[in-house]
C-alpha positions in Angstrom: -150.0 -86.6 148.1 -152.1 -86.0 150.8 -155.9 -84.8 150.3 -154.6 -81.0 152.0 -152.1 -80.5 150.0 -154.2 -82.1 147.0 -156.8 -79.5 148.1 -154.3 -76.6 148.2 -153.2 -77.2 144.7 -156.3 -77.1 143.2 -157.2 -73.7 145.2 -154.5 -72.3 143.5 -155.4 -73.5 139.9 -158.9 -71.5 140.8 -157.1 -68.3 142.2 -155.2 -68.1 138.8 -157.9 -68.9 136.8 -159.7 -65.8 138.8 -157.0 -63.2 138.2 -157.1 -64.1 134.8 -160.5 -63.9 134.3 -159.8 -60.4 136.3 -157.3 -59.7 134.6 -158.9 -59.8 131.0 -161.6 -57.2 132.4 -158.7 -55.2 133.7 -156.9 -55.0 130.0 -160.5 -54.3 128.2 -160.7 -51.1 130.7 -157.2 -50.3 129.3 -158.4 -50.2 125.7 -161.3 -48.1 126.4 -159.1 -46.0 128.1 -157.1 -45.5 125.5 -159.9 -45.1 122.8 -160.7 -42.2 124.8 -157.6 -40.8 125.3 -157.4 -41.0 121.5 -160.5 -38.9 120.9 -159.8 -36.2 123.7 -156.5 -35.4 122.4 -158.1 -35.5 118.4 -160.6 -33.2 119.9 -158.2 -30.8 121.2 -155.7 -30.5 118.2 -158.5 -30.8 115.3 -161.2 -28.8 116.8 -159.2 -26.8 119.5 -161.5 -28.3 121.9 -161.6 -30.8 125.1 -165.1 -32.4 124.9 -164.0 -35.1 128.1 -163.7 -33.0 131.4 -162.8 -36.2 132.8 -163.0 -39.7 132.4 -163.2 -42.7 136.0 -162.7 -46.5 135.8 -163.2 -49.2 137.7 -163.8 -53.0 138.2 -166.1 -54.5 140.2 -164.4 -56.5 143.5 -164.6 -60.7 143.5 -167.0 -59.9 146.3 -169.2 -57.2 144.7 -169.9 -59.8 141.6 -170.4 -62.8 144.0 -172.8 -60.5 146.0 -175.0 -59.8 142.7 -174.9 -63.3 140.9 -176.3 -64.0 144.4 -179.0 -61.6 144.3 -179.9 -62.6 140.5 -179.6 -66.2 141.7 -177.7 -67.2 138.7 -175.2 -70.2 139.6 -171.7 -69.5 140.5 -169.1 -70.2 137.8 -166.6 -67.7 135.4 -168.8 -68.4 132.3 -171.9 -67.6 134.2 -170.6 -64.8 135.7 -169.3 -63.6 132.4 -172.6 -63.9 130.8 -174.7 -62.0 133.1 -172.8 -59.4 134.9 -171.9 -56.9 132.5 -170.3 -53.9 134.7 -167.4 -56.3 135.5 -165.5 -53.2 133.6 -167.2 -49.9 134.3 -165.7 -46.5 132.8 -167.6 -42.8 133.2 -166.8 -40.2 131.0 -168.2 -36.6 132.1 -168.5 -34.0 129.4 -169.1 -30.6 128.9 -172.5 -30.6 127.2 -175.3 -33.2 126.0 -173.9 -32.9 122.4 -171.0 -33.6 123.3 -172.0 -37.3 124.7 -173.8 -37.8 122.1 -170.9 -37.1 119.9 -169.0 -39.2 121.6 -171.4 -42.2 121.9 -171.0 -42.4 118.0 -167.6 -42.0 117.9 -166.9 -44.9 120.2 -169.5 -47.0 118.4 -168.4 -46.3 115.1 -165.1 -48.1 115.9 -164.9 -51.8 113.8 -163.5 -53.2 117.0 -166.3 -52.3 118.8 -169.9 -54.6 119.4 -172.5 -52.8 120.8 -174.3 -54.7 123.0 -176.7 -52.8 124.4 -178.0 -48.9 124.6 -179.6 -47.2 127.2 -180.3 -43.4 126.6 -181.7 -42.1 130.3 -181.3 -38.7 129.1 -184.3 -38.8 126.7 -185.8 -41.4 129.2 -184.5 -40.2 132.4 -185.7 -42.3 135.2 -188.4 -42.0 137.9 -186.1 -40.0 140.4 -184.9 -37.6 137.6 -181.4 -39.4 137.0 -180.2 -38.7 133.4 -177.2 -40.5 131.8 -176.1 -42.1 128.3 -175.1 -45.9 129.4 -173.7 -48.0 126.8 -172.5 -52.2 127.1 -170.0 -52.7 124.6 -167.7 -55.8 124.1 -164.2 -55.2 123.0 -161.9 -57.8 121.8 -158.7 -59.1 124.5 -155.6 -59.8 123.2 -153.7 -63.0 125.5 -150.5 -64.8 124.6 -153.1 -67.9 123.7 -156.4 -66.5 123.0 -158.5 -63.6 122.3 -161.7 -63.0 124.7 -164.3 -60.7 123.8 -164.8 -58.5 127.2 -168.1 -56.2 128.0 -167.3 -53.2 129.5 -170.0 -50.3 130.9 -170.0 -46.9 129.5 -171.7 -44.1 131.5 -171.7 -41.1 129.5 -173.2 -37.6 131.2 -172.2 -34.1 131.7 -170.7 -32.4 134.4 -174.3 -31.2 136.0 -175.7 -34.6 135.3 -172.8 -36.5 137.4 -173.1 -33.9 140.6 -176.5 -34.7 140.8 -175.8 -39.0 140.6 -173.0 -38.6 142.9 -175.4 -36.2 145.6 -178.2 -38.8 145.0 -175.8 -41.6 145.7 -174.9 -40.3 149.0 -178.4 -39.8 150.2 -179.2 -43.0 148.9 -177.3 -45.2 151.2 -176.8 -42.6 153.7 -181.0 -43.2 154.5 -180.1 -46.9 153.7 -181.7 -46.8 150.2 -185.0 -45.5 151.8 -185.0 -42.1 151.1 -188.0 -39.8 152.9 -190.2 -38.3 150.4 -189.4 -34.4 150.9 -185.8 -35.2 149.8 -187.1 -37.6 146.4 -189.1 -34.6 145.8 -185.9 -31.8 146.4 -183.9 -34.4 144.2 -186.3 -34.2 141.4 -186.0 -30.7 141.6 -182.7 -30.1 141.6 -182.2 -32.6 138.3 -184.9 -30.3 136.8 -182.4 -27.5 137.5 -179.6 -29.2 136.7 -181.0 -30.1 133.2 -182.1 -26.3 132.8 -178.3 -25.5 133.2 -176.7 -28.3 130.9 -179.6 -26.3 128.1 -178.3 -23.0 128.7 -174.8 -23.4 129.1 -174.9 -25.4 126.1 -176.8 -22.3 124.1 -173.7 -20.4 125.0 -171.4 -22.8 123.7 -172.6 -22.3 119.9 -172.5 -18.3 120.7 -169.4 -18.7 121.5 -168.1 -21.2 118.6 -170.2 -19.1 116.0 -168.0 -15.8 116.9 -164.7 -18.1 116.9 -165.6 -19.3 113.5 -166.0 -15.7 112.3 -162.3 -14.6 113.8 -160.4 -17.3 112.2 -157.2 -15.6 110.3 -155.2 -17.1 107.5 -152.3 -16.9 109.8 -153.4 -19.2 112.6 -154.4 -21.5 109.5 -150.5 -21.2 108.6 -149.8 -23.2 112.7 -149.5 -26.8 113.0 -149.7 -27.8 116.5 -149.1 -31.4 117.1 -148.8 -32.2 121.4 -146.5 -29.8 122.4 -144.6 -29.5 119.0 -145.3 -26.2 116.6 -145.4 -26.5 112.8 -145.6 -24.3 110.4 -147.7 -25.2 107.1 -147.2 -23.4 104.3 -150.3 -21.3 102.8 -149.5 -22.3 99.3 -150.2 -26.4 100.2 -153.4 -25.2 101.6 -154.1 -23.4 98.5 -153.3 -26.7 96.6 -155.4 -28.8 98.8 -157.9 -26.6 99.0 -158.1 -26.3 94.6 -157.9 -30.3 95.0 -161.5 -30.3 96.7 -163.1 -28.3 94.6 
């Protein structure tokens, strides 16, 4: 065997060593996934209510993590890599209201499946240029057909307001080649002032509203079982019975 083809064999052994390592990222963004596909549809049958307006995931390119190991100057191997870069996986969920992240933040936590690794609350600490966001670094257990890997994965939790304002201030960011002029930096802190002004009122609403929903529950829509997109009804009298049970 010549030393080409010697060399071509061993830069396939690396490429599939790289889509698995890829690969194992790919199925820990799958299990978040569903974890919060779990809880949104809970939400919405249990409390008649959608807390996730909507969730986006990603994983970092091969090039994007060589770029930043570079940067960090770490040395270039899959178990250094694996140790420092933790946004491999990266999943944002956008909510409604404040409470609502923070409802789900403990939720997700909460799970025995799940290690939190690390906690980052830049709503109560917002940083410098007023971005505000809940970011959590979990690790979450991969199933293969010879072994199980422990995965991080990123979790950027934020509401609607606060994720229009990242996504504006992304824009300008590179748009003035991450130097932006100071009259903007100072319209940008504004505007998250604003924004956070909004994510307080709207969320004021919210309890008006759930506090006069609570007051018009009937015993009939008690009686309706909805389960997806399947209607049950539940007879009063085992309500009665669970209902005697608890007291």
């Amino acid at each position: 065997m010549d030393d080409d083809t010697k060399q071509l064999q061993q830069m396939k052994i690396i490429k599939n060593e790289l889509t698995r390592f890829m690969m194992t990222y790919k199925f820990g963004l799958d299990e978040m996934n569903t974890k919060f596909s779990i809880l949104k549809e809970e939400f919405q049958h249990i409390h008649d209510y959608n807390p996730i307006e909507h969730i986006k995931s990603r994983l970092k390119s091969p090039e994007s993590i060589l770029k930043k190991m570079y940067r960090k100057d770490h040395e270039i191997s899959l178990e250094s890599i694996k140790q420092h870069i933790h946004d491999i996986a990266g999943i944002r969920v956008v909510c409604s209201f404040i409470s609502d992240i923070y409802k789900i933040s403990e939720m997700i936590q909460q799970q025995n499946d799940v290690t939190v690794i690390e906690c980052k609350d830049y709503i109560q600490n917002p940083k410098p240029n007023g971005y505000k966001s809940l970011h959590l670094i979990l690790s979450v257990p991969v199933f293969m057909s010879d072994r199980e890997e422990q995965v991080f994965v990123e979790i950027q939790i934020r509401t609607v307001a606060m994720d229009f304002w990242a996504s504006l201030e992304h824009k300008i960011y590179y748009k003035y080649d991450k130097s932006i002029p100071e009259n903007l930096t100072k319209e940008l802190k504004d505007a998250a002032t604003v924004a956070n002004e909004l994510d307080k009122r709207m969320e004021q609403l919210q309890r008006q509203v759930n506090t006069i929903k609570n007051q018009d529950v009937s015993e009939s829509e008690l009686s309706l079982l909805q389960v997806n997109n399947e209607k049950f009804h539940f007879p009063t009298d085992m309500l009665h019975s669970f209902l005697k049970d608890n007291e």
